[in-house]
C-alpha positions as a LaTeX table, in Angstrom:
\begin{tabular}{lrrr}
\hline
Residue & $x$ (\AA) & $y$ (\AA) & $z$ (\AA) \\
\hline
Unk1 & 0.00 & 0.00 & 0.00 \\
Unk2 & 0.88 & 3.76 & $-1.09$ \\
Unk3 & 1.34 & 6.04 & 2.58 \\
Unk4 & $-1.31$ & 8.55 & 2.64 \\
Unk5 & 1.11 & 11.21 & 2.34 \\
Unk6 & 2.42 & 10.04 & $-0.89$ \\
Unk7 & $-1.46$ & 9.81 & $-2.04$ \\
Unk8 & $-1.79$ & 13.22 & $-1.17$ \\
Unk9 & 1.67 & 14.28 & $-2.73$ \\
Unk10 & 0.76 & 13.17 & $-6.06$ \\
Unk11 & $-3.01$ & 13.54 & $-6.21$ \\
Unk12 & $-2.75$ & 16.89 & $-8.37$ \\
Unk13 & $-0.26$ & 14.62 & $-10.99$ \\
Unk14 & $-2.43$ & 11.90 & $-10.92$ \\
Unk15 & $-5.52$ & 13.23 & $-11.63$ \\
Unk16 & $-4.27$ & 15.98 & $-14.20$ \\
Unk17 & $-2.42$ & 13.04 & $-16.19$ \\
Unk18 & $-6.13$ & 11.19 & $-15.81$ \\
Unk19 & $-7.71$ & 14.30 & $-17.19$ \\
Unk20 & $-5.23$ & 14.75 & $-19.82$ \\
Unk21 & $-6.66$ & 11.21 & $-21.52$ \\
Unk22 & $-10.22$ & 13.26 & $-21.69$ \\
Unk23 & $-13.16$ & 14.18 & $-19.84$ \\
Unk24 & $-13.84$ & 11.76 & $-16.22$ \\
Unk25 & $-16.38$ & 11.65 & $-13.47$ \\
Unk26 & $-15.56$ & 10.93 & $-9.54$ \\
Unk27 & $-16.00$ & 7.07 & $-9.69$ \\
Unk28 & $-14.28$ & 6.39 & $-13.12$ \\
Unk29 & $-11.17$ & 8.35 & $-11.79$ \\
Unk30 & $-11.04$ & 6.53 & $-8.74$ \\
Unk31 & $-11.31$ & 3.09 & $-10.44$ \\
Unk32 & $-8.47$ & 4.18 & $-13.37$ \\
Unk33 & $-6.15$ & 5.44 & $-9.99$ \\
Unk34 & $-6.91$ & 1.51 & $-8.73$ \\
Unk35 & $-6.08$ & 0.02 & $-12.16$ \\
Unk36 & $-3.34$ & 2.07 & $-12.86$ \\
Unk37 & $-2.09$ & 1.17 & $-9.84$ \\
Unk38 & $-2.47$ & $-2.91$ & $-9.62$ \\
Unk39 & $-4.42$ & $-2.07$ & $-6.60$ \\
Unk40 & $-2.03$ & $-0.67$ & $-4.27$ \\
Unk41 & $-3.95$ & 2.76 & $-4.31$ \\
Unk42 & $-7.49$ & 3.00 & $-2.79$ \\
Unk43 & $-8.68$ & 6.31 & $-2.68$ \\
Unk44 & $-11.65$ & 6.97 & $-1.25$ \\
Unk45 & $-13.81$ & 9.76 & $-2.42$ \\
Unk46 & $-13.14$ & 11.59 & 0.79 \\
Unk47 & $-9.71$ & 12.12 & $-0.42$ \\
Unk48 & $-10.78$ & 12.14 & $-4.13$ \\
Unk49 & $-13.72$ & 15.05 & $-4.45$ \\
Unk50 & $-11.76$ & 17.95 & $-2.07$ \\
Unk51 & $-9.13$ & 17.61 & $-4.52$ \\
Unk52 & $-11.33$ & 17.86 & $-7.68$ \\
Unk53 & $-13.23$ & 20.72 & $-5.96$ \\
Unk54 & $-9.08$ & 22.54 & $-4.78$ \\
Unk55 & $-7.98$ & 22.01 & $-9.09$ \\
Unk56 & $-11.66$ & 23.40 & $-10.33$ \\
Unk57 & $-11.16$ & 26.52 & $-7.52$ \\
Unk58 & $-7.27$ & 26.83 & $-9.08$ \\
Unk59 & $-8.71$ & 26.99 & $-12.62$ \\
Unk60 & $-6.91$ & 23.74 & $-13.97$ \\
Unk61 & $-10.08$ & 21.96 & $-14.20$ \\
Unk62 & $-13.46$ & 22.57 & $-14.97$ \\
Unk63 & $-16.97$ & 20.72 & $-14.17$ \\
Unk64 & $-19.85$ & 19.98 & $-15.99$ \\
Unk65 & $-23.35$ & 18.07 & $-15.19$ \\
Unk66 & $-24.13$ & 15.62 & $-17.74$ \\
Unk67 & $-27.68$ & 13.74 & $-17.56$ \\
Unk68 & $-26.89$ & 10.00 & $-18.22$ \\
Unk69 & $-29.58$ & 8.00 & $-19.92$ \\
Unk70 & $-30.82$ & 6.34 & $-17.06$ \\
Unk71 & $-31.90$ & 10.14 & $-16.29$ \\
Unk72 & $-29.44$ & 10.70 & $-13.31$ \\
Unk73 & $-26.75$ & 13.34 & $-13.25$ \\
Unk74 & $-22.91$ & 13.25 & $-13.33$ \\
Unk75 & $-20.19$ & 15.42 & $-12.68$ \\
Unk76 & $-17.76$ & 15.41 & $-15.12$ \\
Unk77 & $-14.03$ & 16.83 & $-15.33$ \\
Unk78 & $-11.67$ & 18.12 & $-17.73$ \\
Unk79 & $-8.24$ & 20.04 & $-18.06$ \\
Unk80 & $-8.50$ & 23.55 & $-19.00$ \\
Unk81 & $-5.33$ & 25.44 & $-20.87$ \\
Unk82 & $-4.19$ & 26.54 & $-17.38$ \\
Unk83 & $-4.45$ & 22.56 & $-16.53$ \\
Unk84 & $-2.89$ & 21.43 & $-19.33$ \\
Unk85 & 0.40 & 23.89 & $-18.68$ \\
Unk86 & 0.46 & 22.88 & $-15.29$ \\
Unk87 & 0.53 & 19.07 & $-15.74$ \\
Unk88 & 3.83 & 19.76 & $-17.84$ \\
Unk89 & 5.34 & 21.79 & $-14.73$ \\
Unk90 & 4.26 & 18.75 & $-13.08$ \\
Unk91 & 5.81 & 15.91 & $-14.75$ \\
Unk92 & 9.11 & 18.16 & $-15.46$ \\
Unk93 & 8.86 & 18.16 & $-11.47$ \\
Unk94 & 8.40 & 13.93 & $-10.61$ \\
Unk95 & 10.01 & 13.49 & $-13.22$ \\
Unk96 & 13.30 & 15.26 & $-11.57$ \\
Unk97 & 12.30 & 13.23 & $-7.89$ \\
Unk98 & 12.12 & 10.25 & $-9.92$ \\
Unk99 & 15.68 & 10.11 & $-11.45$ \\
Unk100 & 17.40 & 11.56 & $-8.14$ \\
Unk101 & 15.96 & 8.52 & $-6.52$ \\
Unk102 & 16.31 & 6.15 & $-9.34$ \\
Unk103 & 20.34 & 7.77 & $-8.44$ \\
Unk104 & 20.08 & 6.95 & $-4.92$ \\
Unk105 & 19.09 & 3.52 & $-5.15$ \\
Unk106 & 21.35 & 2.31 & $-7.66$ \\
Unk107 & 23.69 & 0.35 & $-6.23$ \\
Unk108 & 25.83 & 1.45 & $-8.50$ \\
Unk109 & 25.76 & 4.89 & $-8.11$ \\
Unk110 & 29.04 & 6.70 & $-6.88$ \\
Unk111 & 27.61 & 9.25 & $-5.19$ \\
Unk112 & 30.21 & 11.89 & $-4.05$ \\
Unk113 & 29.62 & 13.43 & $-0.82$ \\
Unk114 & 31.99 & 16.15 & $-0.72$ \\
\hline
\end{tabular}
């Protein structure tokens, strides 16, 4: 299992990158996180919605309803311009954490300490 801090860490990279594949509603992101991740991250939609509702408030997502055919309503999401720029500030970002770690646990990195 991911540590809740990590979840919360990457929640705005997660669900931009989710976005930036098109248009998603509260459950279908939560199940893609789950599949994406072979199961080893559960959000819950406590942790999932506040998040959705902090990006829409920033202006890197937007909302819409959407009546479904059974007549009941979704919420759906989707990267605006300002979302879009921001998920490439983003993944220039983890991308950097990744490869200092990937640095750090190679054993056969010669890491100078000087």
């Amino acid at each position: 299992m991911i540590s809740r801090e990590l979840k919360a860490a990457s929640s705005k990279p997660v669900i931009l990158s989710i976005l930036s594949k098109g248009d998603s509603y509260g459950y279908q992101i939560l199940q893609d996180i789950l599949e994406l991740s072979g199961g080893k991250w559960e959000w819950s939609e406590a942790m999932l919605y506040p998040v959705l509702h902090r990006l829409n408030s920033e202006g890197l997502i937007q909302s819409r309803w959407e009546v479904q055919e059974n007549g009941r309503k979704r919420k759906y999401y989707g990267l605006t311009n300002t979302g879009r720029e921001a998920l490439v500030t983003e993944q220039a970002q983890w991308m950097n954490v990744h490869n200092v770690l990937i640095q750090l646990w190679n054993p056969n990195s010669k890491l100078s300490m000087e």
